[in-house]
DRENDO-1510 file (C-alpha; in Angstrom, 1 decimal, always signed):
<recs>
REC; n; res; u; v; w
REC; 1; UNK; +2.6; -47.3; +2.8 .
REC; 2; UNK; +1.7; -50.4; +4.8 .
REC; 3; UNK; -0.9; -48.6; +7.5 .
REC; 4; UNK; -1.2; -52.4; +9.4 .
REC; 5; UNK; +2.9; -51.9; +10.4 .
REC; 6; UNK; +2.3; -48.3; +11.2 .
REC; 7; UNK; -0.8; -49.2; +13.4 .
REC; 8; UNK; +0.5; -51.6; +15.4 .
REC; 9; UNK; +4.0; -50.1; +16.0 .
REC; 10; UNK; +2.1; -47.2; +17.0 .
REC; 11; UNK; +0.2; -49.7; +19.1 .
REC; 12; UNK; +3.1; -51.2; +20.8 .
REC; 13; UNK; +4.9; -47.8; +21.1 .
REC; 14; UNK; +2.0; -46.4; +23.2 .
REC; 15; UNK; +1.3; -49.7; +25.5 .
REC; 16; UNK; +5.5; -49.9; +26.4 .
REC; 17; UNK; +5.3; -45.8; +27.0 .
REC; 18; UNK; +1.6; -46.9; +28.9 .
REC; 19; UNK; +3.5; -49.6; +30.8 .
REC; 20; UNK; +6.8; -47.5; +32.2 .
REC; 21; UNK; +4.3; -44.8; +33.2 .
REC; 22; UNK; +2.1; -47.2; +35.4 .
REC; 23; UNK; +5.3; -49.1; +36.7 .
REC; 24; UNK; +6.8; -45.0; +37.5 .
REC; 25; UNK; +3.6; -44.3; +39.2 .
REC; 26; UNK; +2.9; -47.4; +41.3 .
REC; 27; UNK; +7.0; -47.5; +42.2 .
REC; 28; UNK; +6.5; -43.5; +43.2 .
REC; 29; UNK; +3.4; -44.5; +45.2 .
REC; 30; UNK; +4.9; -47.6; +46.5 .
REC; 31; UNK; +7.7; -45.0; +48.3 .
REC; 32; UNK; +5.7; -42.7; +49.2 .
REC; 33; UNK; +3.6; -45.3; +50.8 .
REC; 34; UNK; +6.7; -46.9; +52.7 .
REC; 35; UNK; +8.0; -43.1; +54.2 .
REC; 36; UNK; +4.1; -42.5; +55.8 .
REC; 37; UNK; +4.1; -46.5; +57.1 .
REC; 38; UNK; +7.9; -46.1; +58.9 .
REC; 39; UNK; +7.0; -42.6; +59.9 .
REC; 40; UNK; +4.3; -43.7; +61.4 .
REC; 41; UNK; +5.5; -46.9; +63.1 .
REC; 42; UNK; +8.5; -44.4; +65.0 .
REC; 43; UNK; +5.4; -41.9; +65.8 .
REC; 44; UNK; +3.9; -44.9; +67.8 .
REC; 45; UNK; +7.2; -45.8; +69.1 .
REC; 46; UNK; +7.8; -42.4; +70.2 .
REC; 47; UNK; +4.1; -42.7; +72.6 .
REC; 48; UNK; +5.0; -46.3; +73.8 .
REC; 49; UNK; +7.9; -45.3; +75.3 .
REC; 50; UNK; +6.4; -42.1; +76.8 .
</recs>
């Protein structure tokens, strides 16, 4: 058994799985974020025009 292969295909599994996780994460947030900014923008909209 070659345990330099097995280490750093275990590496590189764990940094891509790392990586989509992250990009999941900060795309989820990066949503989330948008909603409360355009919610927020008609909220403000909504007490101008009153």
């Amino acid at each position: 058994m070659n345990y330099g292969a097995i280490f750093w295909i275990v590496v590189y599994l764990i940094s891509t799985v790392l990586f989509f996780v992250v990009a999941g994460i900060i795309t989820f947030v990066g949503l989330m974020d948008l909603k409360f900014l355009t919610r927020g923008r008609k909220i403000q909209a909504d007490k101008s025009d009153n």
